[in-house]
C-alpha positions as CSV (number, residue, x, y, z in Angstrom):
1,X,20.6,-17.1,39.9
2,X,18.0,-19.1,40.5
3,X,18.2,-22.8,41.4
4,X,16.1,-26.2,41.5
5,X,17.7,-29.2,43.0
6,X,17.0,-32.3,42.0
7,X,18.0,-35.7,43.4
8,X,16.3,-38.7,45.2
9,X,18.0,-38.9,48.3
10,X,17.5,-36.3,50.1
11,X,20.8,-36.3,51.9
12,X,22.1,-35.4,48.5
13,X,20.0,-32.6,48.3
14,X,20.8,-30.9,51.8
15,X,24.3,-31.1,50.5
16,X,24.1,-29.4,47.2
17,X,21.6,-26.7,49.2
18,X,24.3,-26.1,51.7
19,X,26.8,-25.6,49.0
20,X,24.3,-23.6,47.1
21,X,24.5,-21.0,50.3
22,X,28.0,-20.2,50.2
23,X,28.3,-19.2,46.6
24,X,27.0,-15.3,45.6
25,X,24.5,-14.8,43.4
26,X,23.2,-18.3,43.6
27,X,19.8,-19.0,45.6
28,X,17.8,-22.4,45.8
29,X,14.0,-21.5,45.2
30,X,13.2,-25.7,45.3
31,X,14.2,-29.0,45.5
32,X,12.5,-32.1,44.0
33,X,13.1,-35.7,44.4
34,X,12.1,-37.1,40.6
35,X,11.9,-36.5,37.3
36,X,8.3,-36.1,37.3
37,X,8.1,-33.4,40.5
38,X,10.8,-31.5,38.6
39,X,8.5,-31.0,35.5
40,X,5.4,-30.1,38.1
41,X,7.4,-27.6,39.8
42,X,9.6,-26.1,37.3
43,X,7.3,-24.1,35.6
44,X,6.5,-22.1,38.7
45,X,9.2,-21.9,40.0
46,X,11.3,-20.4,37.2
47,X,14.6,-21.6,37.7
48,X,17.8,-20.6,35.6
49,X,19.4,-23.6,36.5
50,X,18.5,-27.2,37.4
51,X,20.9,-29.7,39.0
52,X,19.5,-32.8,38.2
53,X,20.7,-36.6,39.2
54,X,20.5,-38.7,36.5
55,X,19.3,-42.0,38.1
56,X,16.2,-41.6,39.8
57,X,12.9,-43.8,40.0
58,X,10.0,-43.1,37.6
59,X,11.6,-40.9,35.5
60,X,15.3,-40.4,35.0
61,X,17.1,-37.2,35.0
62,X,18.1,-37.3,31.1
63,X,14.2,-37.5,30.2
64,X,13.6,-34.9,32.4
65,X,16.5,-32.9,30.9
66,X,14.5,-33.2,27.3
67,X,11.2,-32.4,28.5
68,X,12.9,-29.4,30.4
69,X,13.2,-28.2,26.8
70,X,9.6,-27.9,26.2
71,X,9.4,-24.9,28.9
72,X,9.1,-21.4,27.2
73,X,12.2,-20.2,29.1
74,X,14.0,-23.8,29.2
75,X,16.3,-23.8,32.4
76,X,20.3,-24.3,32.0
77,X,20.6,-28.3,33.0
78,X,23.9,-29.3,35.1
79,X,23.9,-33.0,35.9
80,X,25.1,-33.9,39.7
81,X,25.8,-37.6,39.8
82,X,27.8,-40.5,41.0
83,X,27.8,-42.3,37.4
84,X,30.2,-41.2,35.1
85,X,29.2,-43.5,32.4
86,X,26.7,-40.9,31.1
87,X,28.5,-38.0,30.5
88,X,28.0,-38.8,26.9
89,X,24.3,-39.0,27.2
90,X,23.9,-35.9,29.7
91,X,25.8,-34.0,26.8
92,X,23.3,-35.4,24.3
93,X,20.5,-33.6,25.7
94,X,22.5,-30.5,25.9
95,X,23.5,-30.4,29.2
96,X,25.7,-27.3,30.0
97,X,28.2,-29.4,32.7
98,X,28.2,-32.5,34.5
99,X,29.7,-33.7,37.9
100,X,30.6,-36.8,39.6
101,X,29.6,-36.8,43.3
102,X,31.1,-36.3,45.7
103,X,30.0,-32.5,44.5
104,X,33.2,-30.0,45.6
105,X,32.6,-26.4,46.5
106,X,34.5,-25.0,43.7
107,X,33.4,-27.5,41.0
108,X,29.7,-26.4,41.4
109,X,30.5,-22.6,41.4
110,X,32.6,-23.6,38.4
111,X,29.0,-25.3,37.0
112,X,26.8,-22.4,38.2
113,X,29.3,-20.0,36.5
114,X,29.3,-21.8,33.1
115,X,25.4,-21.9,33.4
116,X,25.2,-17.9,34.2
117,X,27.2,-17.3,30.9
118,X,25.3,-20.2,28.6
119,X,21.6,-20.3,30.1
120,X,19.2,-21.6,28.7
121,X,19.8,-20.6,25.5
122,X,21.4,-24.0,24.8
123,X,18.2,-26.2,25.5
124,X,15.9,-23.9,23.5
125,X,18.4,-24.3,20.3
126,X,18.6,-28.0,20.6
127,X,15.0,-28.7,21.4
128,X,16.4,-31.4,24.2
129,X,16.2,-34.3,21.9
130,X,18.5,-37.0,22.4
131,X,19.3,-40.0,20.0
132,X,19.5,-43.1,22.1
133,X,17.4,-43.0,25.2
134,X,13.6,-44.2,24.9
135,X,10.7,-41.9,26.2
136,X,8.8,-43.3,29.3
137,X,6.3,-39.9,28.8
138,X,4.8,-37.8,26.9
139,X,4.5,-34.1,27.6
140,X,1.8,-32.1,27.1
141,X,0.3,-28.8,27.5
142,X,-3.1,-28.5,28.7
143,X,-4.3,-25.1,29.8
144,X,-0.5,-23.3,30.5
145,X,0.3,-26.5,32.7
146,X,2.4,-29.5,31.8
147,X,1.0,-32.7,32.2
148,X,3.1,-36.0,32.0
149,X,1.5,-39.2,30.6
150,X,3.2,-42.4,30.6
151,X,4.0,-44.1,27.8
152,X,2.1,-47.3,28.9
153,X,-1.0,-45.5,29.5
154,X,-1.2,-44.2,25.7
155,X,-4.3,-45.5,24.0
156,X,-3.4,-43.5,20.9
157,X,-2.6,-39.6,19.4
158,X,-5.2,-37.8,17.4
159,X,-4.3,-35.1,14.8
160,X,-7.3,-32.4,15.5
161,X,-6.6,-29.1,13.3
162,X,-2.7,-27.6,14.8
163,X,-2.5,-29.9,18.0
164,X,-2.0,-33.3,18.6
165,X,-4.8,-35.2,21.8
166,X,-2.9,-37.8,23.6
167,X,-6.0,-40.0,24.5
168,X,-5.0,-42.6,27.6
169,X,-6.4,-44.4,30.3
170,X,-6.9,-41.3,32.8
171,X,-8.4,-38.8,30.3
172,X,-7.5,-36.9,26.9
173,X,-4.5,-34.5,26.9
């Protein structure tokens, strides 16, 4: 099983790596440190499961969770974080588990476990959409690659033929 870790402080990640190490089957292929690197990196990398923070600068780890869903082969998400007020919310965006930090050896084989047997499957179903949070980007694919535009940069969106041009202030997506 393949895994992305994702998490702003990096001490955070070393420890979910080194936990990572001692469970079979499980390998880290990369680690990110925001919302925004995880959508650059994810494609390429492929993993079957993210653990993702949820409060990180930029972009936080619930709107990365729904634009996770816009991958062809959407990664299982399991949240890793120290706030417990968003289980709800994780859960809205289809999250397959979600735990508090400290993270405990057995809790996240528990969580790599439940992602083995559910995958991805669960994003792809529920499209990643989630009913109360507000979108700081938009996603889009330009040339197999996704490109992230921020909200505040959005001049306006174009209906030509079967897609949908974001026009903003770097260039048109």
């Amino acid at each position: 099983m393949k895994v992305l870790v994702v998490d702003d402080e990096p001490l955070a990640r070393e420890r979910l790596v080194a936990l990572i190490g001692e469970i079979d089957g499980a390998a880290v292929v990369g680690q990110a440190g925001s919302g925004a690197a995880l959508l650059e990196a994810a494609p390429a990398l492929r993993p079957d499961v993210v653990l993702l923070d949820i409060r990180m600068p930029v972009m936080d780890g619930l709107e990365a969770a729904r634009h996770l869903a816009a991958l062809e082969t959407p990664p299982a998400v399991v949240f890793c974080t120290a706030y417990d007020e968003h289980a709800l919310a994780a859960f809205d965006v289809h999250a397959i588990d979600y735990i508090v930090k400290p993270v405990r050896a057995e809790r996240l084989r528990q969580a790599l476990e439940r992602a083995r047997r559910y995958g991805g499957e669960q994003l792809r179903r529920a499209g990643g959409s989630g009913p109360d949070r507000q979108r700081t980007h938009l996603c889009a694919r330009v040339r197999g690659s996704l490109v992230l535009v921020p909200i505040g940069e959005v001049a306006y969106l174009q209906a030509e033929d079967k897609y949908v041009v974001i026009h903003h202030a770097r260039a048109r997506s």
